[in-house]
C-alpha positions as CSV (number, residue, x, y, z in Angstrom):
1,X,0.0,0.0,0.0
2,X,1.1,3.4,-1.1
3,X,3.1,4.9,2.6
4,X,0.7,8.1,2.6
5,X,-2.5,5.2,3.2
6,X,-3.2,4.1,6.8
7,X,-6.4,3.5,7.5
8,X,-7.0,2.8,11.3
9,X,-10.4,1.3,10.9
10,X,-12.9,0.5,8.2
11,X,-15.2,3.1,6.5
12,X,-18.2,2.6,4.9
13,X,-17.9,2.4,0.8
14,X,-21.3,2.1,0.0
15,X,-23.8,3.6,2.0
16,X,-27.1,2.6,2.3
17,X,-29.8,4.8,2.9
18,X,-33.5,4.3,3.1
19,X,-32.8,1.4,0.6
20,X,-30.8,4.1,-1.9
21,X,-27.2,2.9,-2.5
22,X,-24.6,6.1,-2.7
23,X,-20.9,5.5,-2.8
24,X,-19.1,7.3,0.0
25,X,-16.3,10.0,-1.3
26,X,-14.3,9.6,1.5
27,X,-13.9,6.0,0.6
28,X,-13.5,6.5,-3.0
29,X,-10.8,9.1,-2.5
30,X,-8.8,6.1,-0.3
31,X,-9.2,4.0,-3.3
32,X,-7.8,6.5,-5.8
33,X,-4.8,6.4,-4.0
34,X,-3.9,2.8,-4.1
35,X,-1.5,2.4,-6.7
36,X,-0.9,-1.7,-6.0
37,X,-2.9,-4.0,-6.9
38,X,-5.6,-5.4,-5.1
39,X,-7.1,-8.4,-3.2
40,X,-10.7,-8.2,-2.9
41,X,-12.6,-10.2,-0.2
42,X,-16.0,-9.6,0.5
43,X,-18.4,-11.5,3.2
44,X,-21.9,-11.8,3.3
45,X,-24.5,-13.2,5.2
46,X,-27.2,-13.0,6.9
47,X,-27.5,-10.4,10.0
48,X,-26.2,-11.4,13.4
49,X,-24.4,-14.8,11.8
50,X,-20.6,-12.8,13.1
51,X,-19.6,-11.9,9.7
52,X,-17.3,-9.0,10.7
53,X,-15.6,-11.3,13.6
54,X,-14.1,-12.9,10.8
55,X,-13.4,-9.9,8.4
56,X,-11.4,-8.1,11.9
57,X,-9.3,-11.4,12.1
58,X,-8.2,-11.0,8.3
59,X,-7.5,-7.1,9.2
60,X,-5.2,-8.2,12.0
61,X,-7.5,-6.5,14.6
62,X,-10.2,-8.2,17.2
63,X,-11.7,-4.3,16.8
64,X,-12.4,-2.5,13.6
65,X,-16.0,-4.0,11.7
66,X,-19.0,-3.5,13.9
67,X,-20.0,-6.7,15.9
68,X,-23.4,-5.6,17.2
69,X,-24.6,-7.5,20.0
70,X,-28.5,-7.1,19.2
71,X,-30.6,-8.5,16.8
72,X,-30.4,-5.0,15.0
73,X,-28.1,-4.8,11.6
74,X,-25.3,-3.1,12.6
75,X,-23.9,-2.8,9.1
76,X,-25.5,-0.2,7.1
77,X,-24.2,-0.4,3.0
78,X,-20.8,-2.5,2.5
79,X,-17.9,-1.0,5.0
80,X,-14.0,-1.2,3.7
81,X,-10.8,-1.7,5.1
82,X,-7.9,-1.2,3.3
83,X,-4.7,-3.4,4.7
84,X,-1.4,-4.2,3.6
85,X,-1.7,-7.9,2.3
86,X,0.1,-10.0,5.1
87,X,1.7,-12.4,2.4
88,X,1.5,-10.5,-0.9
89,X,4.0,-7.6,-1.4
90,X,3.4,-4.4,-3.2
91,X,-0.3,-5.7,-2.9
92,X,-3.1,-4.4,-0.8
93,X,-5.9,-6.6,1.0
94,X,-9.0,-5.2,0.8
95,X,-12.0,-6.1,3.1
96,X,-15.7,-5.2,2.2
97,X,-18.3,-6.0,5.2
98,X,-22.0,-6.1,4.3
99,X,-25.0,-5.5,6.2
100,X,-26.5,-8.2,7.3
101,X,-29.1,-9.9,4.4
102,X,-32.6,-10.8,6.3
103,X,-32.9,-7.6,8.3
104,X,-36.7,-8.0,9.2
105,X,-36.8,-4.1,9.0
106,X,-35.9,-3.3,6.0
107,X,-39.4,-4.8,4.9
108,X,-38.3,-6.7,1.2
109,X,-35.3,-8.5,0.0
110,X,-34.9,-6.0,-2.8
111,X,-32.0,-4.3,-1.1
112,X,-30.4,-7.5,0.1
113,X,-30.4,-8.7,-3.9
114,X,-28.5,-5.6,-4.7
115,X,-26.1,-5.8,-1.8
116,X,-25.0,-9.3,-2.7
117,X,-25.1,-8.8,-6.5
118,X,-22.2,-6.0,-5.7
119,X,-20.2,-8.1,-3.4
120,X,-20.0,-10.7,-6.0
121,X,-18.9,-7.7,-8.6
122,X,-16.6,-6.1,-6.4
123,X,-14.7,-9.1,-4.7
124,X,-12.1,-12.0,-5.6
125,X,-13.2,-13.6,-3.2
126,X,-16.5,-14.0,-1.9
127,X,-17.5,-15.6,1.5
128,X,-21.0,-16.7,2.6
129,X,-21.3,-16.9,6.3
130,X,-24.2,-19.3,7.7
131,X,-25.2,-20.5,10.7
132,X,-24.9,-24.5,11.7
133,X,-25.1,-27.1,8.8
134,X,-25.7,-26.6,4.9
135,X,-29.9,-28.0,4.8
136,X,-32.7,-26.9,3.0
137,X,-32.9,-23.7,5.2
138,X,-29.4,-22.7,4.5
139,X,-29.8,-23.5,0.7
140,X,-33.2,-21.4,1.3
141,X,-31.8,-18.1,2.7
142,X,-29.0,-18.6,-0.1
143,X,-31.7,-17.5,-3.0
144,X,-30.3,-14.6,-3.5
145,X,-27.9,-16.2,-5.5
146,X,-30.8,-17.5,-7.9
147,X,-31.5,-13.8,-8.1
148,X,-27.9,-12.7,-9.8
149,X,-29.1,-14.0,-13.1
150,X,-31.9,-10.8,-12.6
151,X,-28.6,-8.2,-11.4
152,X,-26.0,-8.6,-13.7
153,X,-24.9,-9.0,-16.9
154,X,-21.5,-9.7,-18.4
155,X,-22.3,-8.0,-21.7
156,X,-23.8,-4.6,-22.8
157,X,-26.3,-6.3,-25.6
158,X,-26.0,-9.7,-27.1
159,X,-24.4,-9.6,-30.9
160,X,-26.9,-10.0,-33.3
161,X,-24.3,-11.7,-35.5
162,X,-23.2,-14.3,-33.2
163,X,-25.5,-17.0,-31.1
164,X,-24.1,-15.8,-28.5
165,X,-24.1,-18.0,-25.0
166,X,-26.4,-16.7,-22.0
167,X,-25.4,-14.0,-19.8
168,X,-25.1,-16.9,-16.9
169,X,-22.7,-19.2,-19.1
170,X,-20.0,-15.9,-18.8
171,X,-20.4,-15.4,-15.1
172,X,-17.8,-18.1,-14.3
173,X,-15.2,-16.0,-16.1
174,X,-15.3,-13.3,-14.2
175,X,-17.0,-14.3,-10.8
176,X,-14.8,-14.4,-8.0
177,X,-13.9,-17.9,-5.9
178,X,-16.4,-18.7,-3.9
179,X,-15.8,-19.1,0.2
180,X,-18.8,-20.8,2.7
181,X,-18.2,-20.6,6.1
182,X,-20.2,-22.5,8.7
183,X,-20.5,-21.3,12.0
184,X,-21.2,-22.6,15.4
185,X,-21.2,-25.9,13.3
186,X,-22.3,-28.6,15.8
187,X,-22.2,-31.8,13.6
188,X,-19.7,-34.7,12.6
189,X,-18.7,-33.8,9.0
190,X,-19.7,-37.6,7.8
191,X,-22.3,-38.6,5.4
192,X,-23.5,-42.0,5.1
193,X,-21.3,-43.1,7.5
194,X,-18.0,-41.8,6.1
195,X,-15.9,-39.4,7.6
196,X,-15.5,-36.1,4.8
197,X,-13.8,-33.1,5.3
198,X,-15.3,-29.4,4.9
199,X,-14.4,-29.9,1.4
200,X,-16.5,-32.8,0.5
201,X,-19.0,-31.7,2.5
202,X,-19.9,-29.0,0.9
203,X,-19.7,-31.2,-2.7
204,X,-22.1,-33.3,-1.0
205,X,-24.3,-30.7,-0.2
206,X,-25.0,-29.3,-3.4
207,X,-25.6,-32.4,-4.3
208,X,-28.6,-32.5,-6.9
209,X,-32.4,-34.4,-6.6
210,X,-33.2,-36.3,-9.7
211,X,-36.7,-35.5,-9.5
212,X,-38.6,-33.0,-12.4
213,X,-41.6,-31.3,-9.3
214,X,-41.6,-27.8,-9.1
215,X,-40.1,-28.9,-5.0
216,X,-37.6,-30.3,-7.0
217,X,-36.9,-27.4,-9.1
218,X,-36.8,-25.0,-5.9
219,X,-34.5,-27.6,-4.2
220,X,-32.4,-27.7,-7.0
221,X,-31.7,-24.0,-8.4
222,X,-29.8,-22.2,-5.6
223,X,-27.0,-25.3,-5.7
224,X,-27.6,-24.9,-9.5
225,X,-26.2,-21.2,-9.5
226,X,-23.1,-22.0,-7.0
227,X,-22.2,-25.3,-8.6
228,X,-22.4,-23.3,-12.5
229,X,-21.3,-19.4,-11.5
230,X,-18.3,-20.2,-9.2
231,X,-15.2,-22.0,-10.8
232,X,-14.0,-22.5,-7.5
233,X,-15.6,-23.5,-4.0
234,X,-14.1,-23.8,-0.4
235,X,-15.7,-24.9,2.8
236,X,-14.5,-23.8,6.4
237,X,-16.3,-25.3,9.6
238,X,-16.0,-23.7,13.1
239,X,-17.0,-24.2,16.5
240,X,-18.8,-22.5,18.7
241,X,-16.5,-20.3,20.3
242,X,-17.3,-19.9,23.2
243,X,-20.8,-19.8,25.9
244,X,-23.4,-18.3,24.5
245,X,-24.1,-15.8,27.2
246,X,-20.5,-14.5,26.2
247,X,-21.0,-13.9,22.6
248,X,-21.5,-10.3,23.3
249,X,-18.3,-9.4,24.3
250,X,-16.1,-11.7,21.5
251,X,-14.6,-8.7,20.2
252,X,-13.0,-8.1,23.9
253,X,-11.6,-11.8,24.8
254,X,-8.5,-13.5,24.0
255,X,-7.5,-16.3,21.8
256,X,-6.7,-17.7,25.5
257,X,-10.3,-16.9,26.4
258,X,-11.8,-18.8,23.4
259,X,-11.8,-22.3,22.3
260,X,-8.4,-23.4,21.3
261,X,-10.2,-25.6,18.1
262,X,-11.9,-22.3,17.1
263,X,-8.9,-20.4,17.5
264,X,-7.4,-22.6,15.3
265,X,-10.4,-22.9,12.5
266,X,-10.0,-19.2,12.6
267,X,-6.2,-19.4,11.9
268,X,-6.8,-21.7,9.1
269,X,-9.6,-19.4,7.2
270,X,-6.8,-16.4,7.2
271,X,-4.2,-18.3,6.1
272,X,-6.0,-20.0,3.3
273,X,-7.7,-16.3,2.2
274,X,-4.2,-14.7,2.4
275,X,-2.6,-17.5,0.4
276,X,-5.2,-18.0,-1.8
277,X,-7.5,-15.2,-2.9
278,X,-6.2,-13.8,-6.2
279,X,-5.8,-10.1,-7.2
280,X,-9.2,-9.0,-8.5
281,X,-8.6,-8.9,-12.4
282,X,-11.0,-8.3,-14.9
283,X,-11.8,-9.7,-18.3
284,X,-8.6,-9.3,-20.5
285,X,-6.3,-10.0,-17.7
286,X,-6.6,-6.1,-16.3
287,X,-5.3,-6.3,-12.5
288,X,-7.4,-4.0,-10.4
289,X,-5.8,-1.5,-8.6
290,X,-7.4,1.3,-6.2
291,X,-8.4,3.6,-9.0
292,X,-9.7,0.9,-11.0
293,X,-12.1,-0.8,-8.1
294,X,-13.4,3.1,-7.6
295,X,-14.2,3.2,-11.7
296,X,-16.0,-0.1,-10.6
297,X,-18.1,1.3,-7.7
298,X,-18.7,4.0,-9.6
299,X,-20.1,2.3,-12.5
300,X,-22.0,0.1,-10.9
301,X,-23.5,2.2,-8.8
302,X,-24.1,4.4,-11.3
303,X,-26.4,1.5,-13.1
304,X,-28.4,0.7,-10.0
305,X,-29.5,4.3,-9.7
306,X,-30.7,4.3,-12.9
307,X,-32.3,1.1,-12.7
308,X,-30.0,-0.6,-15.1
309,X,-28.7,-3.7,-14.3
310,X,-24.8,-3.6,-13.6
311,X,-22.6,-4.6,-16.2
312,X,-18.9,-6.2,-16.9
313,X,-18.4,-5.1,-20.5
314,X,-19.4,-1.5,-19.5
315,X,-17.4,-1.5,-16.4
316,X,-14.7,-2.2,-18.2
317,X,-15.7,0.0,-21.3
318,X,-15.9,3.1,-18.9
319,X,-12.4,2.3,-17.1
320,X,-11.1,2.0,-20.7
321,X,-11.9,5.1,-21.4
322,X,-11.1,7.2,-18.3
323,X,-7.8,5.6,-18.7
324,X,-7.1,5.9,-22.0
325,X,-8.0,9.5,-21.9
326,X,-5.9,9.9,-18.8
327,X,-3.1,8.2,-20.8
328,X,-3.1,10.5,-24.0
329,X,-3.1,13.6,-21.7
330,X,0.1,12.4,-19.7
331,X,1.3,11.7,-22.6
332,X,1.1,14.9,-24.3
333,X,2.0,16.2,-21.3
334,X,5.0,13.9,-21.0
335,X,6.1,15.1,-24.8
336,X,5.7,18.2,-24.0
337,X,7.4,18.4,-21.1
338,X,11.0,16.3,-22.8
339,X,10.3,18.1,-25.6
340,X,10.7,21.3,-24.0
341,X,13.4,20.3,-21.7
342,X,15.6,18.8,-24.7
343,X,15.5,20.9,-27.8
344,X,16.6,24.4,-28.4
345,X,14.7,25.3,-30.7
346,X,15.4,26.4,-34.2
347,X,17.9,23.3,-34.6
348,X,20.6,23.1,-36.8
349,X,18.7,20.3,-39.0
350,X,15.1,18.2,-39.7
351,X,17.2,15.3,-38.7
352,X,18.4,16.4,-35.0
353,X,14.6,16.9,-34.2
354,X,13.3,13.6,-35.7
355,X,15.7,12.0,-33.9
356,X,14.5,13.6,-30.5
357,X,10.6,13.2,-31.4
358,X,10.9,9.2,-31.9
359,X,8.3,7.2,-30.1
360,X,6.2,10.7,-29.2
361,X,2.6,11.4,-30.6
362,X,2.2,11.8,-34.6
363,X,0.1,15.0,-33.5
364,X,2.7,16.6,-31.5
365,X,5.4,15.3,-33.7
366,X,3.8,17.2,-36.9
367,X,3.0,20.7,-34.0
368,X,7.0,20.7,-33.1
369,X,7.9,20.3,-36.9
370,X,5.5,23.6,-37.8
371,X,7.1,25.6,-34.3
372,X,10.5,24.4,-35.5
373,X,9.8,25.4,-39.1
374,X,8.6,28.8,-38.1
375,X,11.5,29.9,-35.6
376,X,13.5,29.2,-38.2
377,X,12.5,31.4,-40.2
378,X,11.6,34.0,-37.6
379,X,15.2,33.4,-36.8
380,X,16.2,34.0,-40.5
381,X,14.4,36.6,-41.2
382,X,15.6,38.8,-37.9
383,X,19.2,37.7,-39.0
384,X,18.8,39.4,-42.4
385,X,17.5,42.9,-41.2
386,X,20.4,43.2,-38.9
387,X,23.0,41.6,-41.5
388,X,21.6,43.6,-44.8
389,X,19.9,46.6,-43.4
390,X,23.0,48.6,-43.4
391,X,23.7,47.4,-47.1
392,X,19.5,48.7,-47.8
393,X,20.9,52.0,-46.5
394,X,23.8,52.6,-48.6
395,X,21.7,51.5,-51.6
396,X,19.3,54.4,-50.4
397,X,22.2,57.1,-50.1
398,X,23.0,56.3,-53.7
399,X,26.7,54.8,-52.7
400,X,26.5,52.6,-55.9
401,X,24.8,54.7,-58.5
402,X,28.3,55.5,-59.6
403,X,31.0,53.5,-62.3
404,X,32.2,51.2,-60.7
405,X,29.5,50.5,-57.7
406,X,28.1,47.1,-58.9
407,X,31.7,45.1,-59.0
408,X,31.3,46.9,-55.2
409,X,27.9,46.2,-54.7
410,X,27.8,42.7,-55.8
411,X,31.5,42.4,-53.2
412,X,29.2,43.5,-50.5
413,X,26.3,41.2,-51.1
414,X,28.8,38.4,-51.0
415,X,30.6,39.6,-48.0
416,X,27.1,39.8,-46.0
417,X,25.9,36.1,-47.8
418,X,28.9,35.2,-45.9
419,X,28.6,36.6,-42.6
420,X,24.9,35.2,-42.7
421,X,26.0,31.5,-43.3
422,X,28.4,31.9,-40.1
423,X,25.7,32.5,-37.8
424,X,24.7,29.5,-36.1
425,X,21.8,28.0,-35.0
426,X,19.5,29.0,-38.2
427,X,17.5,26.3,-38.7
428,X,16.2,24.6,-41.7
429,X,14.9,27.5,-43.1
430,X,18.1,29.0,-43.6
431,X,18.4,28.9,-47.1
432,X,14.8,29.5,-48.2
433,X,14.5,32.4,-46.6
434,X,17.9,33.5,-48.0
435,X,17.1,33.2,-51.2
436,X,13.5,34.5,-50.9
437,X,15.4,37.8,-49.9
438,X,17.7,37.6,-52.3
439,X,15.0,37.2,-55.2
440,X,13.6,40.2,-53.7
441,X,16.5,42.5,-54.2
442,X,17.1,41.3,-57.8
443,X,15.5,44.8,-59.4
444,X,18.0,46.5,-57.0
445,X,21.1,44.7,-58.3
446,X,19.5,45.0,-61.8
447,X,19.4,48.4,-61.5
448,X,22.9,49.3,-59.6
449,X,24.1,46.8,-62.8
450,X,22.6,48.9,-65.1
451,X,23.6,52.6,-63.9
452,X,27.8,51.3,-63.8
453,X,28.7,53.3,-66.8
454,X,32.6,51.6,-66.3
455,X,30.4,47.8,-67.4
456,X,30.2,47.8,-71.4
457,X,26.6,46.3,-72.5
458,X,28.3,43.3,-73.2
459,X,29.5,42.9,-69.8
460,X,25.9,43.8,-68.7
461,X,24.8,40.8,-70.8
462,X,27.0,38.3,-69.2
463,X,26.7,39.8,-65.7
464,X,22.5,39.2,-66.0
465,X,23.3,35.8,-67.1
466,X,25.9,35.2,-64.5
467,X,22.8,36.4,-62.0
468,X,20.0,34.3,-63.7
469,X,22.3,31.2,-63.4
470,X,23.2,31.7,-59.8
471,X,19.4,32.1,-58.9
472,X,18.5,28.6,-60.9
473,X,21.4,26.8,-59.2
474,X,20.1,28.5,-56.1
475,X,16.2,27.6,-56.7
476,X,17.3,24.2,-57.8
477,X,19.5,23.7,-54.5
478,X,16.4,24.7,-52.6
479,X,14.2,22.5,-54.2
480,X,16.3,19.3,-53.0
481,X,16.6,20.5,-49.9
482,X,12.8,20.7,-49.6
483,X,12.7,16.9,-50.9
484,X,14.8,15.7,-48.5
485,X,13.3,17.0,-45.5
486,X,10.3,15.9,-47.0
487,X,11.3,12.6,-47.8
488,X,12.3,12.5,-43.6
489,X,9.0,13.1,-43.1
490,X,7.7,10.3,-44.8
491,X,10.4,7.8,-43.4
492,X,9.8,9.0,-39.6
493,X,5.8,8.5,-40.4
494,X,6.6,5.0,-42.3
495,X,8.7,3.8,-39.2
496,X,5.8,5.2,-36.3
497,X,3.4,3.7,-38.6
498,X,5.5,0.3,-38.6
499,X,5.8,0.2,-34.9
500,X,1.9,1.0,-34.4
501,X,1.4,-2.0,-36.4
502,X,3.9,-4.1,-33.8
503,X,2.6,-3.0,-30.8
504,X,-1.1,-3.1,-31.7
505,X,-0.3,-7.4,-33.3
506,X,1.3,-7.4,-30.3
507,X,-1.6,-6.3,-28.4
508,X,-3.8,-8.5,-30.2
509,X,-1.9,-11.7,-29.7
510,X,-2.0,-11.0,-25.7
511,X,-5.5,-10.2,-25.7
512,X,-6.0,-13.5,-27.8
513,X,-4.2,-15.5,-25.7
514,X,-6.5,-14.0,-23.0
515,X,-9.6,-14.2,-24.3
516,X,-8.6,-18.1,-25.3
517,X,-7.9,-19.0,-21.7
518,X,-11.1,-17.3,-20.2
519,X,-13.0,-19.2,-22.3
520,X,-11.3,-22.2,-21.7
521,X,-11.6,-21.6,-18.2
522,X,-15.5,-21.1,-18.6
523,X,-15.0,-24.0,-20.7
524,X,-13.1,-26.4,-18.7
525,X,-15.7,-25.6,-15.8
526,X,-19.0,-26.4,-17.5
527,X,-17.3,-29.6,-19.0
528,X,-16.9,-30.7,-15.3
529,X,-20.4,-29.7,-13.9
530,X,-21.5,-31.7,-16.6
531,X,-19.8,-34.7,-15.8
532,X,-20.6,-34.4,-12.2
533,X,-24.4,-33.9,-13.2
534,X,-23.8,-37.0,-15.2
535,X,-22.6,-39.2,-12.3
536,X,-25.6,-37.7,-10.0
537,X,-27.5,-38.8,-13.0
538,X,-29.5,-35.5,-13.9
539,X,-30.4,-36.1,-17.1
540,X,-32.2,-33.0,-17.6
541,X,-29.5,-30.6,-16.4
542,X,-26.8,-32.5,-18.1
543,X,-28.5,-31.8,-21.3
544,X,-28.9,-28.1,-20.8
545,X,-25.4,-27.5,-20.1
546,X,-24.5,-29.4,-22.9
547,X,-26.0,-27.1,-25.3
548,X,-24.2,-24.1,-23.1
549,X,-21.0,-25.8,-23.8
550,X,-21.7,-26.0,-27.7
551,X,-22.9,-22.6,-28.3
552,X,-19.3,-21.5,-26.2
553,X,-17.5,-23.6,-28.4
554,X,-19.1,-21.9,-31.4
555,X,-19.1,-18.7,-29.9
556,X,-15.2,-19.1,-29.2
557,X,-14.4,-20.2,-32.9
558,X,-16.3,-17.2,-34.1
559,X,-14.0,-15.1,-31.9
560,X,-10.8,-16.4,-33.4
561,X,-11.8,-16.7,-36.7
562,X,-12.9,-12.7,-36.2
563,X,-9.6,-12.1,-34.7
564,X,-7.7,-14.0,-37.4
565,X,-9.3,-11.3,-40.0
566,X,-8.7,-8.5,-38.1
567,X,-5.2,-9.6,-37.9
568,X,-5.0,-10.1,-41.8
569,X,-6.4,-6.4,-42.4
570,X,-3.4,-5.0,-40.6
């Protein structure tokens, strides 16, 4: 975590008011500053089941998430704490608390959806905290997990060209690892007489019925969703810590105080999360850092106001776009910034700034080119009023209307020519605007040439000819020049065009590679739910996930035969 970030105690992220969600700025301001990236874990539950107990532990603390010690929801919103991540460095642990789901007060379960829907969003790991064994009742007060097909959605609108697979079929791509912790669990972890360890139990447990009854269905749908959303599952048992009647105070008593196999449970949850939960990433493989999982807040907050439904591809889409624009204008600012610190401007040639420019924006590339251009000849043409204004005057005061003045006129315009090509730092103007000024004086010279009365009209004749032929071989000279810088121009835009085209195959290929291994992750998942369903002998199911798995198949060869042709039209 970034030194300047200590935060002493959580603070609520989300705040929940009357059943309206607002993100806190306080919190999102915390976020913005955390650089590293981050480990999500979020806990839910329903009230008064010691969620935060839990969620202290993994913050180091006994103090720090509100306990309560009434039946009333202490938890208002989700609550944040921001840690350094015990076993992870340069990465920051961050702990979202929710309000506890059930709360008979706030009337309907509408809130509840919502709240869960954004843990599952926001974490990398999520963890659902029950009371005594996984039964009906548990799998019961679990349906809001049956609702998360009704609160999010992993794309912004289905393609119209693709058969694309069901908004539910992506959720495993993106969902975060899913955590169930029993507490005060009272039972031998066995099942028909074999010993199984939290693990297996929880397999067991969402174990499906073969029947086709609408009981059935009900009994069937909430272990549907965790079996087919969640690539991976964990189950942690624990004790009851300690007498009832001391509950109350758990957050003042020692680990000495408590039950040493509790204790111990405990112990084992922490280390597993720390070792375990993965940095929250995003589809594409984009690590979340603090600014990032405020874009995310944001955005999905933003949604739920509106009554949208919060979305992946648009999360992502909007923190695309807030960075990208952030990028280009650090960019700029970047360029301008070396540029300014590195070149003197006019330089002695096109070369010496392209070389400087390299790897900067066309845009700015083609701006510094025009500001070099014109201090050039700003340059230039303040070098010439010094150099030949005194020669202008002369010509005034009639100093070579006299025999013999163009041989000392022409001497002069040479000497000054000269004394002009000496001074440094020109630019590449240095010549054009010479010879501009030059062509501008011809009817002077013409006219000094032809008042000499020592000059016989032959030697007026070659003299003009001399003149004519100097200006050609002076155009002519100019000219190449002109091509050359131009043809710089079109070699630095050839080789920034070139490397475009590298980096952006290169950035196809990575995202290829990504977008291959989330859908063989997704892939790899379903083809195991359905031989599990298989084996439990759910026909039904079985065949329903099938056709998942084929449309993702097709979907995924549609993908890289698009990608292959975008790749050919580079």
């Amino acid at each position: 975590m970034a030194p300047e970030i200590h935060m002493t105690g959580p603070m609520c992220l989300i705040e929940n008011t009357n059943g309206e969600l607002v993100a806190n700025p306080e919190a999102l301001k915390i976020l913005s500053a955390i650089t590293q990236p981050v480990v999500v874990v979020a806990i839910v539950g329903l009230y008064r089941t010691g969620k935060s107990y839990l969620m202290n532990k993994l913050a180091g603390k006994n103090k720090g998430f509100s306990l309560g010690s009434t039946v009333k929801s202490h938890t208002k919103g989700i609550w944040m704490w921001c840690v350094p991540h015990p076993k992870k460095p340069e990465h920051t642990l961050v702990l979202l608390d929710t309000e506890g789901l059930g709360d008979v007060k706030k009337g309907d379960n509408q809130n509840d959806s919502w709240i869960f829907a954004l843990a599952v969003l926001l974490s990398s790991t999520f963890v659902y905290n029950s009371m005594g064994t996984i039964n009906q009742q548990a799998m019961d007060q679990l349906y809001y997990v049956t609702e998360l097909t009704h609160r999010i959605r992993s794309k912004s609108s289905p393609d119209e060209n693709e058969n694309e697979v069901e908004d539910s079929a992506d959720f495993v791509s993106f969902f975060p690892d899913f955590v169930w912790t029993l507490r005060d669990f009272s039972l031998d972890l066995e099942a028909d007489g074999q010993p199984l360890t939290a693990d297996e139990y929880l397999e067991y447990s969402l174990k499906l019925t073969q029947g086709t009854s609408e009981k059935d269905k009900n009994f069937n749908l909430p272990r549907l969703c965790i079996r087919k959303f969640f690539p991976k599952k964990k189950c942690f048992v624990f004790d009851l810590p300690i007498h009832h009647r001391k509950l109350a105070q758990l957050e003042k008593l020692q680990d000495e105080e408590l039950d040493p196999e509790f204790v111990q449970q405990v112990a084992d949850f922490c280390s597993y999360i720390f070792s375990n939960s993965k940095t929250k990433t995003l589809s594409g493989g984009i690590q979340v850092n603090g600014p990032r999982l405020e874009s995310l807040v944001l955005t999905y907050i933003d949604a739920i106001s509106r009554g949208d439904l919060p979305c992946m591809e648009n999360a992502v889409l909007a923190l695309a776009q807030i960075e990208n624009s952030a990028a280009v204008q650090k960019a700029i600012a970047h360029y301008d910034q070396q540029m300014g610190q590195k070149v003197q401007l006019p330089t002695e040639t096109l070369q010496e700034l392209l070389d400087l420019h390299r790897a900067q924006l066309d845009k700015k590339r083609d701006d510094f080119c025009k500001q070099n251009q014109e201090a050039s000849s700003d340059r230039c043409s303040a070098l010439l009023q010094v150099i030949f204004s005194p020669l202008e005057e002369e010509v005034k005061a009639g100093i070579y209307s006299k025999p013999g003045g163009y041989r000392l006129f022409i001497q002069k315009l040479q000497d000054l020519e000269k004394k002009y090509y000496e001074e440094p730092r020109k630019g590449i103007q240095a010549e054009e605007i010479l010879q501009t000024y030059l062509k501008s004086k011809e009817s002077v010279t013409d006219a000094i040439l032809q008042t000499d009365q020592i000059l016989t009209e032959k030697e007026k004749e070659i003299e003009v000819e001399r003149v004519k032929a100097e200006s050609a071989q002076a155009s002519a000279k100019m000219v190449e020049e002109m091509q050359i810088k131009y043809q710089q121009m079109m070699e630095e835009k050839e080789k920034s065009y070139q490397e475009h085209v590298k980096q952006l195959t290169e950035k196809m290929e990575r995202e290829r590679a990504q977008l291959l291994e989330e859908q063989e992750k997704t892939l790899t998942s379903k083809l195991q739910e359905q031989a599990r369903l298989l084996k439990e002998r759910c026909q039904g199911e079985s065949t329903q996930l099938q056709n998942e798995i084929q449309k993702l198949q097709k979907t995924l060869k549609k993908k890289t035969k698009r990608y292959m042709s975008h790749k050919l039209k580079i």
